[in-house]
C-alpha positions as CSV (number, residue, x, y, z in Angstrom):
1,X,34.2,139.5,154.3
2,X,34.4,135.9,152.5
3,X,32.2,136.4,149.4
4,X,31.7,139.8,147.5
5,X,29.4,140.2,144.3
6,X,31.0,142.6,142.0
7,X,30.1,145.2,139.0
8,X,28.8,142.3,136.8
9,X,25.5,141.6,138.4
10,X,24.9,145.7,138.0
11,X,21.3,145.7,135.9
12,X,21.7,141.7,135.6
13,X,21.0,140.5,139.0
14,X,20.2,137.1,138.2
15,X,18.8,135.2,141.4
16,X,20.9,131.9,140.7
17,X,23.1,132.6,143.8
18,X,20.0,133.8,146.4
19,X,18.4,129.8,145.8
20,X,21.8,128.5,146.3
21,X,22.7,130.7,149.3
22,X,21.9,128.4,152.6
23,X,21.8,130.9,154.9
24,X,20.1,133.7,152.9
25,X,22.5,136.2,153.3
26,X,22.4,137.8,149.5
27,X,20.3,141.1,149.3
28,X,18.9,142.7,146.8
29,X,19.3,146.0,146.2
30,X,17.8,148.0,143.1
31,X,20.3,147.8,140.8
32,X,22.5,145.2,142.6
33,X,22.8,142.1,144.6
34,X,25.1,142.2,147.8
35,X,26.3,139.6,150.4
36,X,26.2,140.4,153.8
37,X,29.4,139.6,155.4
38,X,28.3,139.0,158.6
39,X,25.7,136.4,157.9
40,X,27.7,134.4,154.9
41,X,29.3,131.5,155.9
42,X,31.6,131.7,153.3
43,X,30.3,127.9,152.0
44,X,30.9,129.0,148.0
45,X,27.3,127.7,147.0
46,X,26.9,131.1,145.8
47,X,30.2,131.4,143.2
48,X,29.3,128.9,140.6
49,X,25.8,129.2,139.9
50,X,26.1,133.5,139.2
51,X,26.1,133.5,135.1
52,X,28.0,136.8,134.9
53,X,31.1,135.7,137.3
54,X,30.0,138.8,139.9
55,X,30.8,136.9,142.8
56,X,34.0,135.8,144.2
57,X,36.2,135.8,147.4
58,X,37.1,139.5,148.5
59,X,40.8,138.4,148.0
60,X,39.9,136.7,144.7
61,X,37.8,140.5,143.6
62,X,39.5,141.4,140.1
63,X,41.6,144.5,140.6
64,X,39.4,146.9,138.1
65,X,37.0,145.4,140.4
66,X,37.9,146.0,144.0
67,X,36.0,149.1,145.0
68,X,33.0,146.8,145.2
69,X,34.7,145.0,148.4
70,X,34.2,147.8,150.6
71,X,31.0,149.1,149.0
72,X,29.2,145.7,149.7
73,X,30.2,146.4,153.7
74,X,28.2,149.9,152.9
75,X,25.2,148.6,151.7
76,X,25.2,146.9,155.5
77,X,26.9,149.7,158.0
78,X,25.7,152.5,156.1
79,X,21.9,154.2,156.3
80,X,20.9,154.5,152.4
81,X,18.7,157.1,150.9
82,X,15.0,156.3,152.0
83,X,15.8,154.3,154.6
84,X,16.0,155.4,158.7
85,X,19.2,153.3,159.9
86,X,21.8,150.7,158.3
87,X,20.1,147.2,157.2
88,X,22.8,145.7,159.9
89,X,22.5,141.6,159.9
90,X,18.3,141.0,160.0
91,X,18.8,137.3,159.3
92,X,17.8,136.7,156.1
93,X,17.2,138.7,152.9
94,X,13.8,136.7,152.9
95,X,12.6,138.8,155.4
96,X,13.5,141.9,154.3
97,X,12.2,141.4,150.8
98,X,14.1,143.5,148.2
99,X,15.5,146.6,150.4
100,X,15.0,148.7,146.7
101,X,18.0,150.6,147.0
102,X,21.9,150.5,146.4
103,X,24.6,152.4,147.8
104,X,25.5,155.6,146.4
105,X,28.6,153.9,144.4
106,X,26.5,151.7,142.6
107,X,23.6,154.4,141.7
108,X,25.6,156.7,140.4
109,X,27.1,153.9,138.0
């Protein structure tokens, strides 16, 4: 997974990164923003323009920090509360819209 956004962007979600992302790969959960690892490209655009730091390299995530690596593959593999199967790869968080929920790390945060 190149790029993971981290703790930070909980109840923040700032939508710097989504403009900057070319290939639309950053979600938007409801308390959280996630990248999906298969789509990113891992180009960076994303890293500098998020105004709480959230998003780095998974081998750059801070270490109090690192259970967010793994949980951002959830939100993609996983089927989350209200929904019928995993969000997978659909190409583009434009359109899915906001998918409205998070993982069950991130809600019970």
């Amino acid at each position: 997974m190149p790029y993971v956004i981290a703790g930070h962007c909980l109840d923040v979600m700032d939508t710097s990164c989504t403009e900057e992302c070319p290939v639309d790969c950053i979600y938007e959960g409801d308390r959280k923003l996630y990248i999906n690892p298969k789509e990113c490209i891992d180009c960076g655009a994303c890293e500098p323009v998020c105004p709480v730091e959230a998003i780095s390299q998974d081998r750059r995530v801070a270490d109090d920090m690192t259970e967010h690596i793994e949980d951002n593959r959830r939100f993609f593999t996983e089927t989350l509360e209200g929904r019928d199967e995993p969000l997978g790869a659909p190409g583009g968080s434009h359109k899915t819209g906001p998918i409205g929920v998070d993982t069950p790390m991130v809600k019970d945060l």
